[in-house]
VOTORFI-622937 format. One record per residue (C-alpha): residue number from 1; residue in one letter; chain; x, z, y. Coordinates in nm, 4 decimals. Layout:
residues N
+-------+------+-------+----------+----------+----------+
: palum : mivo : vexlo :        u :        w :        v :
+-------+------+-------+----------+----------+----------+
:   NUM :    A :     A :        X :        Z :        Y :
...
+-------+------+-------+----------+----------+----------+
end
This chain:
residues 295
+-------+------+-------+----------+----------+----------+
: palum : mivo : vexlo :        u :        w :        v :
+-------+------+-------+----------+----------+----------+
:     1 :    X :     A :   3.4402 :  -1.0216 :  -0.7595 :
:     2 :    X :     A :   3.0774 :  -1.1294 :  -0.7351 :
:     3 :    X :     A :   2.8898 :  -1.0691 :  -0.3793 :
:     4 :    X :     A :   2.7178 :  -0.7795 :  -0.2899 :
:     5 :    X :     A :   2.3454 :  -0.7718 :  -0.3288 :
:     6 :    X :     A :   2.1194 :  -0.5721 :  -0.1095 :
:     7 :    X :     A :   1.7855 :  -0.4504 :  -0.2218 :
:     8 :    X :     A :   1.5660 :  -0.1905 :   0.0062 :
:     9 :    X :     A :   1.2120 :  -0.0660 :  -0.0218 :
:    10 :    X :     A :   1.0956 :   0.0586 :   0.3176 :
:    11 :    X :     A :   0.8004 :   0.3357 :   0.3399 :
:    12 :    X :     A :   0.6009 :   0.3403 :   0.6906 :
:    13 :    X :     A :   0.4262 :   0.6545 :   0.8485 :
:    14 :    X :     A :   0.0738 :   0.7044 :   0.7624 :
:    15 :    X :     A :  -0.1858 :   0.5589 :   1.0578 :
:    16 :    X :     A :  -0.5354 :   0.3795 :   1.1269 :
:    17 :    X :     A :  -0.5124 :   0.0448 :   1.1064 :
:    18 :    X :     A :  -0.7421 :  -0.2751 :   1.0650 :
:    19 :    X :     A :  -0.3992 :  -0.4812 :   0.9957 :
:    20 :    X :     A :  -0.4565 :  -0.8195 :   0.8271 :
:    21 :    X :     A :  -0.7549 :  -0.8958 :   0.8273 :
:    22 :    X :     A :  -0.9512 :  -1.1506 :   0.5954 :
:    23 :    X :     A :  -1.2179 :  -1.4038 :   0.7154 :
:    24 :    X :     A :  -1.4922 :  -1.2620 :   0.9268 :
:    25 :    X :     A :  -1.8333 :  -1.1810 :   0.7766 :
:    26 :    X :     A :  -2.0510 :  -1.2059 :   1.0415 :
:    27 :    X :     A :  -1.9466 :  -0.9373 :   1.3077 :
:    28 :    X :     A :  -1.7467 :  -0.7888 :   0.9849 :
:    29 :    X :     A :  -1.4213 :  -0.7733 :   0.9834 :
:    30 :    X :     A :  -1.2265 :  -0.7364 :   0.6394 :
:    31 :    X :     A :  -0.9199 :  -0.6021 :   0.5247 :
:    32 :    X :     A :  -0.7405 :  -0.7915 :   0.2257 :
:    33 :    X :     A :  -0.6838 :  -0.6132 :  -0.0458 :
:    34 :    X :     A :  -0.5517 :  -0.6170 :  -0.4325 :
:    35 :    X :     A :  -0.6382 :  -0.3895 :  -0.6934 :
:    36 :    X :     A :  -0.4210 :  -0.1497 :  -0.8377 :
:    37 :    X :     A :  -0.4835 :   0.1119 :  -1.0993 :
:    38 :    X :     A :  -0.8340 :   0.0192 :  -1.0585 :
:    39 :    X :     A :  -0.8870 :   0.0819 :  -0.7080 :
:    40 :    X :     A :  -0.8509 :  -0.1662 :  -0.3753 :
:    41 :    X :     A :  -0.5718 :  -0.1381 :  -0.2036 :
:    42 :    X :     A :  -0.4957 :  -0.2735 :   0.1660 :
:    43 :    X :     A :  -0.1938 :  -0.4816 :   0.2170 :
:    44 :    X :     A :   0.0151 :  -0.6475 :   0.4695 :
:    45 :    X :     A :   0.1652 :  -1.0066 :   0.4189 :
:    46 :    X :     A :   0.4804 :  -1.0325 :   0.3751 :
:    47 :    X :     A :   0.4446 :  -1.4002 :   0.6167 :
:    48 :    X :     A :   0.3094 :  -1.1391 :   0.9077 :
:    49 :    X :     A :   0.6304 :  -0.9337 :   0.9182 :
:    50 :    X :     A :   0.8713 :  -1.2165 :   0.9177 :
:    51 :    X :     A :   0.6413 :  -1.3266 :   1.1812 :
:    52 :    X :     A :   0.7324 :  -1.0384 :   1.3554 :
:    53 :    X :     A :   1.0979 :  -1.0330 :   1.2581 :
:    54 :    X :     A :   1.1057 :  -1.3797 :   1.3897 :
:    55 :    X :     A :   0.9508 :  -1.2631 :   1.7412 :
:    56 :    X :     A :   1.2316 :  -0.9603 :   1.7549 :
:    57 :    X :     A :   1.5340 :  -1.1958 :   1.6590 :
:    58 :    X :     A :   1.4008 :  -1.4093 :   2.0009 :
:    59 :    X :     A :   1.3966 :  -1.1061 :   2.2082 :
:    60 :    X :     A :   1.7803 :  -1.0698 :   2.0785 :
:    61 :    X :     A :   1.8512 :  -1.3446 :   2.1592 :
:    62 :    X :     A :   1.6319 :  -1.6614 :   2.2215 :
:    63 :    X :     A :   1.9172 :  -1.9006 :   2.0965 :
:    64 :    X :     A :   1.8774 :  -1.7623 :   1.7195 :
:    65 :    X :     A :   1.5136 :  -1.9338 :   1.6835 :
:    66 :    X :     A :   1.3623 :  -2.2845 :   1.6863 :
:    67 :    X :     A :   1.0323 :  -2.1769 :   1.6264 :
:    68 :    X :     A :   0.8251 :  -2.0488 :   1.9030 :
:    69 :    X :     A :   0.4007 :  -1.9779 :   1.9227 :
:    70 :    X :     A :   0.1887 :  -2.1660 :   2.1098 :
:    71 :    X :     A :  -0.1059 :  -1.9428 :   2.2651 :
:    72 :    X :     A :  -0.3057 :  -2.1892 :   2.4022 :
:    73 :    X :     A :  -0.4492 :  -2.4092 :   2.0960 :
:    74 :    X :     A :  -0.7963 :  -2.3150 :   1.9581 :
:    75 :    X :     A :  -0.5899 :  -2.2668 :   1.6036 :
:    76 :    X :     A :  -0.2730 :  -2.1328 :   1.4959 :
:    77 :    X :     A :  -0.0118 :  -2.3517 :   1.5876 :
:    78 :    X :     A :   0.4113 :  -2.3124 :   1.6639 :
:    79 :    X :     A :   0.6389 :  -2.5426 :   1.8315 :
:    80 :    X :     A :   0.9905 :  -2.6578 :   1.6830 :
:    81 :    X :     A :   1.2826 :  -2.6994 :   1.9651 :
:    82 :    X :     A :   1.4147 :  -2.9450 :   1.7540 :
:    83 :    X :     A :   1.4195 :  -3.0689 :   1.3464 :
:    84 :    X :     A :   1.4966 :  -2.7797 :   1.1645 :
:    85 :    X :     A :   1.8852 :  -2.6393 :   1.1307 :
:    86 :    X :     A :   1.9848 :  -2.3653 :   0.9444 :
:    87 :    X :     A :   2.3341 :  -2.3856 :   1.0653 :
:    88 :    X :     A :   2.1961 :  -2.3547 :   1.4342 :
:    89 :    X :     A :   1.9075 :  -2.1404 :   1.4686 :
:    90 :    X :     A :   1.8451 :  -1.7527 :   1.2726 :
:    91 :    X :     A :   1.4697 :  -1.8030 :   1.2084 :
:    92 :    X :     A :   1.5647 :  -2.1262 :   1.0142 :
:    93 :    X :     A :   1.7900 :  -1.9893 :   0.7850 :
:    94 :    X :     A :   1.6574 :  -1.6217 :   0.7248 :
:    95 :    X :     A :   1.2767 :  -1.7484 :   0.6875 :
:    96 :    X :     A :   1.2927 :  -2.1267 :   0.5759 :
:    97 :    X :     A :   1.0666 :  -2.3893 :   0.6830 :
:    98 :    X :     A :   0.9041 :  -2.7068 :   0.4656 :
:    99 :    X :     A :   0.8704 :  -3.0694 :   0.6542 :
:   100 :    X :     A :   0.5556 :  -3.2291 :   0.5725 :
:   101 :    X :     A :   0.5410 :  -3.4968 :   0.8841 :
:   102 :    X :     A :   0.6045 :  -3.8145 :   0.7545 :
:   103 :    X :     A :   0.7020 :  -3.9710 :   1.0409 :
:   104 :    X :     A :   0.9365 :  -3.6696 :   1.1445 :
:   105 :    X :     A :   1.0700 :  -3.7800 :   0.7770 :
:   106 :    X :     A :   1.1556 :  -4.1105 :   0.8253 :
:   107 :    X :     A :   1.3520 :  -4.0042 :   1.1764 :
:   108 :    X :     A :   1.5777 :  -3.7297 :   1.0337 :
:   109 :    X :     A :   1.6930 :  -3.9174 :   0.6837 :
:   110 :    X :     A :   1.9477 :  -3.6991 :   0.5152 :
:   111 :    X :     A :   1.8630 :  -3.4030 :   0.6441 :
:   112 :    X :     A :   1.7079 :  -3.0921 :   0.4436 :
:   113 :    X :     A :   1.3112 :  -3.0959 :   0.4776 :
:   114 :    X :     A :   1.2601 :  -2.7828 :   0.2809 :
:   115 :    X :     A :   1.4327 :  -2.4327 :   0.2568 :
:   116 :    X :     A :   1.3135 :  -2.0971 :   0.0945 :
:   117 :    X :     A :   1.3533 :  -1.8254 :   0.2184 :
:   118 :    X :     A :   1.6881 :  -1.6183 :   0.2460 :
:   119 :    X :     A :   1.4819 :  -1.2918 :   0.3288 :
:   120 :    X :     A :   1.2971 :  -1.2248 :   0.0587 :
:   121 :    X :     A :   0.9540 :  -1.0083 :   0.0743 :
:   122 :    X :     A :   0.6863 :  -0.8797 :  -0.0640 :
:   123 :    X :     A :   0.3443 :  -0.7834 :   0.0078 :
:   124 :    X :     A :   0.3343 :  -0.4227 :   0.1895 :
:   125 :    X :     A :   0.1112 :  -0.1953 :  -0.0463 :
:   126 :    X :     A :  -0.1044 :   0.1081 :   0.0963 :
:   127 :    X :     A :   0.0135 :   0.4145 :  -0.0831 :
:   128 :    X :     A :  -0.3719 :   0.5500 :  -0.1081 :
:   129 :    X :     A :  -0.6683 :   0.3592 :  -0.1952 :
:   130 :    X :     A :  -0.8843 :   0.2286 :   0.0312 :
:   131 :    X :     A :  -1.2246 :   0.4606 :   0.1101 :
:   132 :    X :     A :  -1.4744 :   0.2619 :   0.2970 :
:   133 :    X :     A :  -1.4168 :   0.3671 :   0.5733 :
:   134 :    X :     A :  -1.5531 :   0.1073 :   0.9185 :
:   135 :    X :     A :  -1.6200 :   0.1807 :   1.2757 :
:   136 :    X :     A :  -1.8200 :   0.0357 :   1.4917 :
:   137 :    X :     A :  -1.7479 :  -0.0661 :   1.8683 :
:   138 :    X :     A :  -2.0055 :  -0.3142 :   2.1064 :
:   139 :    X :     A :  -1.8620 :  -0.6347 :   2.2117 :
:   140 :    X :     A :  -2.0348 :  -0.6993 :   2.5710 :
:   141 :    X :     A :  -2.1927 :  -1.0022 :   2.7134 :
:   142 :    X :     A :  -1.9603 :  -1.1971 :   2.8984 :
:   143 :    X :     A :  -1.9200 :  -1.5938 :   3.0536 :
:   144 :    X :     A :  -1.6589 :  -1.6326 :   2.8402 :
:   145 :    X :     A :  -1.8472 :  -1.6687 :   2.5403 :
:   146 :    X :     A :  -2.1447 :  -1.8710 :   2.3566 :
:   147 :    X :     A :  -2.2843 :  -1.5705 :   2.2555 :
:   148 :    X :     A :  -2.5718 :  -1.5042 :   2.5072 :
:   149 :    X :     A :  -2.5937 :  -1.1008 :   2.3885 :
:   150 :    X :     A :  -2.3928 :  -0.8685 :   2.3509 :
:   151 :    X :     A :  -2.2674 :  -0.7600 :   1.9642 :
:   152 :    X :     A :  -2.2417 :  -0.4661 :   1.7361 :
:   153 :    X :     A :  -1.8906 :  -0.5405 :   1.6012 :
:   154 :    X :     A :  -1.8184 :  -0.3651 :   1.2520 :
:   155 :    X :     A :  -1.4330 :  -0.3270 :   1.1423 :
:   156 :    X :     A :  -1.2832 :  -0.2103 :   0.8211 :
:   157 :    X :     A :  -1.0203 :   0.0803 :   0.8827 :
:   158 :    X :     A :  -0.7643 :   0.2366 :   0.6789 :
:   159 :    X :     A :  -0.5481 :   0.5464 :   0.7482 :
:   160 :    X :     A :  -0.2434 :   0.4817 :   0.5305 :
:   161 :    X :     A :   0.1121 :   0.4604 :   0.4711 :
:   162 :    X :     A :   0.2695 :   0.1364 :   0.3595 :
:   163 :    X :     A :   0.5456 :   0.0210 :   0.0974 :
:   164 :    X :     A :   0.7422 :  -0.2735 :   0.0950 :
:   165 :    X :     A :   1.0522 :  -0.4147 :  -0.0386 :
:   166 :    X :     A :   1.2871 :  -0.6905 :   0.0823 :
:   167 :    X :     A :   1.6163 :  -0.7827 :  -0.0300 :
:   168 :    X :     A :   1.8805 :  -1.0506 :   0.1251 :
:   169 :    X :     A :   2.2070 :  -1.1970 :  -0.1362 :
:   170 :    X :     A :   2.5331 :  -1.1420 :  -0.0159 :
:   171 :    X :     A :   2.6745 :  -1.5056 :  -0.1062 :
:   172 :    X :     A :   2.3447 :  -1.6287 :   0.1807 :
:   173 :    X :     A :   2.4674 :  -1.4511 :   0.4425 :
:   174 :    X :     A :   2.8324 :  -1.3678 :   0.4533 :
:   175 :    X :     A :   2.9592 :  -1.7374 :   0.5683 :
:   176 :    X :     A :   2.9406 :  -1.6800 :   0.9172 :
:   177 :    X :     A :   2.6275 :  -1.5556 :   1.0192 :
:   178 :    X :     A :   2.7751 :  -1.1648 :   1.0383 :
:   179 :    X :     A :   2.6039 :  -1.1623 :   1.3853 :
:   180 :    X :     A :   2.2645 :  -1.3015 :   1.2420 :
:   181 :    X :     A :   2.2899 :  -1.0757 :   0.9380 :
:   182 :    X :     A :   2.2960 :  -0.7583 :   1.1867 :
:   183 :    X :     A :   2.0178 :  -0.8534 :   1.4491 :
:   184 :    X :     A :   1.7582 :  -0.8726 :   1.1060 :
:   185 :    X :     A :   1.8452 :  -0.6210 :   0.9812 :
:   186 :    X :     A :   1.8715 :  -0.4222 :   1.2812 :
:   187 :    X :     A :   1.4638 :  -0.5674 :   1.3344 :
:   188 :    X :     A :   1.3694 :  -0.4077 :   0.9891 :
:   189 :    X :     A :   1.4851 :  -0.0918 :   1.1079 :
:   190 :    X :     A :   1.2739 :  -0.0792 :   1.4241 :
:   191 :    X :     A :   0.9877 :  -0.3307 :   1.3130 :
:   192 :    X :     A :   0.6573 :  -0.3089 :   1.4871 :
:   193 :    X :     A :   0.3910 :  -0.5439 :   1.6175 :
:   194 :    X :     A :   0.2944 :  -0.7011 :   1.2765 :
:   195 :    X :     A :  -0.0985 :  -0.8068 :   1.2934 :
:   196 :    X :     A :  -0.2398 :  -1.0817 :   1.0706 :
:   197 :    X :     A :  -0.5610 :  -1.2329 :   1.1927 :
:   198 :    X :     A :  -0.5462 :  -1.1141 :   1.5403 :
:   199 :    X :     A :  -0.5380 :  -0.7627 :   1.4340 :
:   200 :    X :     A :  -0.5015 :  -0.5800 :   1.7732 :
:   201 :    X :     A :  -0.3561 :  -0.2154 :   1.6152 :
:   202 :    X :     A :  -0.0452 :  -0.0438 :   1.7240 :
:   203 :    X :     A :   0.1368 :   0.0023 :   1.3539 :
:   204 :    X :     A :   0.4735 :   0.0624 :   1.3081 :
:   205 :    X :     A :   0.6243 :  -0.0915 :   0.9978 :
:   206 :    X :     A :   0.9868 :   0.0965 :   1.0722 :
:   207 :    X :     A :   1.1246 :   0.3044 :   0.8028 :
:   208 :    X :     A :   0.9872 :   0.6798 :   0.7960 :
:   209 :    X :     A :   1.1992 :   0.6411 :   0.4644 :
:   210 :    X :     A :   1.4158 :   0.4040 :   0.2736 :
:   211 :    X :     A :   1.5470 :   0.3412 :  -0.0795 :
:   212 :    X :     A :   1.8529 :   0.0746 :  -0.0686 :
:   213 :    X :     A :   2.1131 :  -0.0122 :  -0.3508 :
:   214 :    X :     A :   2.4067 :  -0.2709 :  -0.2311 :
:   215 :    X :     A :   2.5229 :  -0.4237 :  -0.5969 :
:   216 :    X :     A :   2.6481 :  -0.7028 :  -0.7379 :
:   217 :    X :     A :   2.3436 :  -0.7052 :  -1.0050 :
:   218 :    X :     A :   2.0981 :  -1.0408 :  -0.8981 :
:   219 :    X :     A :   1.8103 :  -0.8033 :  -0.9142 :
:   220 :    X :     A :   1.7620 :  -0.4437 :  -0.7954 :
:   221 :    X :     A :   1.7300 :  -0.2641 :  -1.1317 :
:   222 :    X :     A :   1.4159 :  -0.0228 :  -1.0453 :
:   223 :    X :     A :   1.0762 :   0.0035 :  -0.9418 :
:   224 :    X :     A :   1.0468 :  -0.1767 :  -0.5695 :
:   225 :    X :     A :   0.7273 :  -0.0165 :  -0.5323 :
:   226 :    X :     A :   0.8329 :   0.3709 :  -0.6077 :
:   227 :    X :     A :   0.7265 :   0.5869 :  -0.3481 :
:   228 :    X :     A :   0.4027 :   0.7504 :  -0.4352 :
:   229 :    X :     A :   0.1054 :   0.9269 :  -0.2094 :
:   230 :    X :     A :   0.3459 :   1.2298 :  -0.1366 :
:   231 :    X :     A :   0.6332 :   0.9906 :  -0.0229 :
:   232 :    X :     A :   0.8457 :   1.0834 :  -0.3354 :
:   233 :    X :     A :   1.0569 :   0.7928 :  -0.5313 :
:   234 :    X :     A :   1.0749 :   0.9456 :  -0.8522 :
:   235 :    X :     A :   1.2972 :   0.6165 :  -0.9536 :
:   236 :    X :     A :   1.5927 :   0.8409 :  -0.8267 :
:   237 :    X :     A :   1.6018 :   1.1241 :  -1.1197 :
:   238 :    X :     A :   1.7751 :   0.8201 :  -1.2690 :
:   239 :    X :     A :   2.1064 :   0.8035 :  -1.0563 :
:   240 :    X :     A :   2.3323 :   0.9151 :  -1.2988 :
:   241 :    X :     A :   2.6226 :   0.8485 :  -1.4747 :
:   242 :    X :     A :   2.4261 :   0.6752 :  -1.7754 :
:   243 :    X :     A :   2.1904 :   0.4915 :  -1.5950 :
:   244 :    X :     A :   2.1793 :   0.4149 :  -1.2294 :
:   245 :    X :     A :   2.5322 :   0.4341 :  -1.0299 :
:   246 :    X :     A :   2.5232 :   0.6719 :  -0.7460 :
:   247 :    X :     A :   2.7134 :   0.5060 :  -0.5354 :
:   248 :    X :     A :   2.5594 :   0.1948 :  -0.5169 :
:   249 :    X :     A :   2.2216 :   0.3745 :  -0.3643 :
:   250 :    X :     A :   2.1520 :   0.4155 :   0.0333 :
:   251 :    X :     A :   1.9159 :   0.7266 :   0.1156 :
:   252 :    X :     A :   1.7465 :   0.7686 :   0.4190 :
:   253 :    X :     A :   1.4572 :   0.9135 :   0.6038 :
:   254 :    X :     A :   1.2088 :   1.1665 :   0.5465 :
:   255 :    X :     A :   1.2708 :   1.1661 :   0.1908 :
:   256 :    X :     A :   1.6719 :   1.2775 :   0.2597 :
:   257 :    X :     A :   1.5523 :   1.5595 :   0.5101 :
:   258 :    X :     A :   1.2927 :   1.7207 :   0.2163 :
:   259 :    X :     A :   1.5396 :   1.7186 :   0.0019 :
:   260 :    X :     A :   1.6451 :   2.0980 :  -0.1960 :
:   261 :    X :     A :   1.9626 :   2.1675 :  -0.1647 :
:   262 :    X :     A :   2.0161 :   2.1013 :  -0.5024 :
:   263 :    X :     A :   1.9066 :   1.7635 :  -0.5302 :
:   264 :    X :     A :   2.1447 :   1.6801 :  -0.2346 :
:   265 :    X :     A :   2.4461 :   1.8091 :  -0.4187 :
:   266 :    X :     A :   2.3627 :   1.6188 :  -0.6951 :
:   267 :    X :     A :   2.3551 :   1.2974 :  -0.5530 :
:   268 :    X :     A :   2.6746 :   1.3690 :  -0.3611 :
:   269 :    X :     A :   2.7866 :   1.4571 :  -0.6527 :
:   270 :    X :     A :   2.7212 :   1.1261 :  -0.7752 :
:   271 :    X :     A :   2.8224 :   0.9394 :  -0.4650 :
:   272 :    X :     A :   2.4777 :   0.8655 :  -0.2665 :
:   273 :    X :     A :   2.4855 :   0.8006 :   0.0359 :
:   274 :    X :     A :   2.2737 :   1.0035 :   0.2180 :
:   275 :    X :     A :   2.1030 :   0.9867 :   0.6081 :
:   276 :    X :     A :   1.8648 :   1.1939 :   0.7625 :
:   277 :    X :     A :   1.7786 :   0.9292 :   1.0058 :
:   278 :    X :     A :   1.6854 :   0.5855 :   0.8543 :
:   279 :    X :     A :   1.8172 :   0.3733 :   1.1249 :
:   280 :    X :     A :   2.1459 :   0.5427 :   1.0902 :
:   281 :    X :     A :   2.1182 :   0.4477 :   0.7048 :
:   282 :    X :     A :   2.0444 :   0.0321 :   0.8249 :
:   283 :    X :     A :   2.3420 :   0.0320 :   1.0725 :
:   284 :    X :     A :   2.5781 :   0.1893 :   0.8360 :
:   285 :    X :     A :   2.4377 :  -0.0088 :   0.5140 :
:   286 :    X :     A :   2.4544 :  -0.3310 :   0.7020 :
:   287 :    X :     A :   2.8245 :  -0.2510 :   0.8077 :
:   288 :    X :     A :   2.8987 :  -0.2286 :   0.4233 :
:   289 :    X :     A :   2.6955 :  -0.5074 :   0.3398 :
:   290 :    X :     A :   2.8951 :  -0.7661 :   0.6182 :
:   291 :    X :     A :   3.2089 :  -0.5948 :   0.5640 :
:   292 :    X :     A :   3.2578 :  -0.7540 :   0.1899 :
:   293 :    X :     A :   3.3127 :  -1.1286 :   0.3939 :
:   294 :    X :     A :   3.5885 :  -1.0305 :   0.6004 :
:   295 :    X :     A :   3.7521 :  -0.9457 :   0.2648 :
+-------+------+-------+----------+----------+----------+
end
């Protein structure tokens, strides 16, 4: 029997942000964006939250990274404990790495100096289009700075839910790294504290609901990017017996507790599981997920 595969796509609550920002214009600061139907749309990089999943697996544990930020260079910059090992460290094996250095090359012959990704992402996608909407706040004069006045700083906003999906293969992670396996996925369910160019807001990427089908398929079979603006994933009307197999779908969230009490019969009916609470849903899901390699 093949490996199970699991695919999720994660909605967020609906809040201000200025997350992920572009290059500054001035005192402007962008959001990125992408068009759909038409219209921009913010998003969030998918290289920001596996930032941030990286900085929760520490706080788990600091053992499961080799990767660590370093605050006080005037550019972006991270510091390796050692050469890369995927057997050794989480952050490694979940998020990859690429060795460039050739003299850190030439010392480590034979080992691997690239890895994708076992976490796979994608961009997270506003639900709503973005309005034009900025704010403006006064940076003061200060010794710290070159800037001899003070500035009229002007910041893109956006008051918006979020969509993303991930999705991890079950022959990846189900060789010993059970314990691994759990702390991510535990992370996704409580993820917070993803910025992108400094962004300072408070925006919690947790699920307020989540779509999630464990199969054996090698990709998930719907639409990743199915919730629309009122939080419905209209995907679902196709869980039945001709088309999408109930019981390979995890419910949970928001979009469980709206439910009519029809709908919830139906995909009972059909073998869905269900969960009002979404972190509930990860625990459980992940508990199915791991339990296919003590098999």
């Amino acid at each position: 029997m093949n490996s199970l595969n699991l695919f999720a796509t994660v909605l967020t609550y609906a809040a201000p942000s200025s997350n992920y920002r572009g290059d500054n214009d001035d005192t402007r600061t962008v959001l990125q964006k992408i068009k759909k139907d038409g219209k921009d749309h913010t998003i969030i990089s998918p290289e920001s939250m596996r930032n941030a999943l990286r900085e929760m697996l520490a706080k788990v544990d600091p053992r499961f990274c080799n990767r660590s930020r370093l605050f006080d260079q005037k550019e972006l910059a991270v510091r390796f404990e050692e050469f890369p090992n995927p057997e050794k460290y989480a952050d490694d094996f979940f998020f990859g790495y690429l060795v460039t250095n050739k003299k850190k090359k030439e010392e480590n012959k034979g080992k691997l100096m690239k890895r994708d990704s076992v976490l796979r992402m994608n961009m997270a996608l506003a639900l709503t289009p973005y309005r034009f909407n900025t704010v403006f706040f006064q940076s003061p004069k200060n010794d710290l700075t070159e800037s001899a006045d003070s500035a009229i700083l002007h910041r893109e906003v956006v008051h918006t839910a979020y969509q993303y999906p991930f999705a991890i293969a079950g022959n990846d992670c189900l060789k010993g790294k059970a314990k691994w396996t759990f702390a991510l996925l535990k992370s996704i369910g409580e993820l917070s504290d993803v910025a992108g160019g400094h962004a300072r807001s408070y925006f919690e990427m947790s699920p307020k609901s989540i779509v999630a089908r464990l199969s054996p398929q090698l990709v998930a079979g719907y639409d990743t990017y199915g919730f629309d603006q009122s939080g419905t994933f209209d995907e679902l009307s196709r869980i039945n017996r001709n088309d999408l197999p109930g019981a390979e779908f995890w419910i949970g969230g928001e979009i469980v507790r709206s439910m009519t009490t029809d709908d919830r019969k139906h995909y009972e009916d059909e073998g869905t599981h269900l969960y009002e609470n979404p972190q509930r849903l990860i625990a459980k899901l992940t508990e199915a997920f791991l339990a296919q390699g003590a098999k």
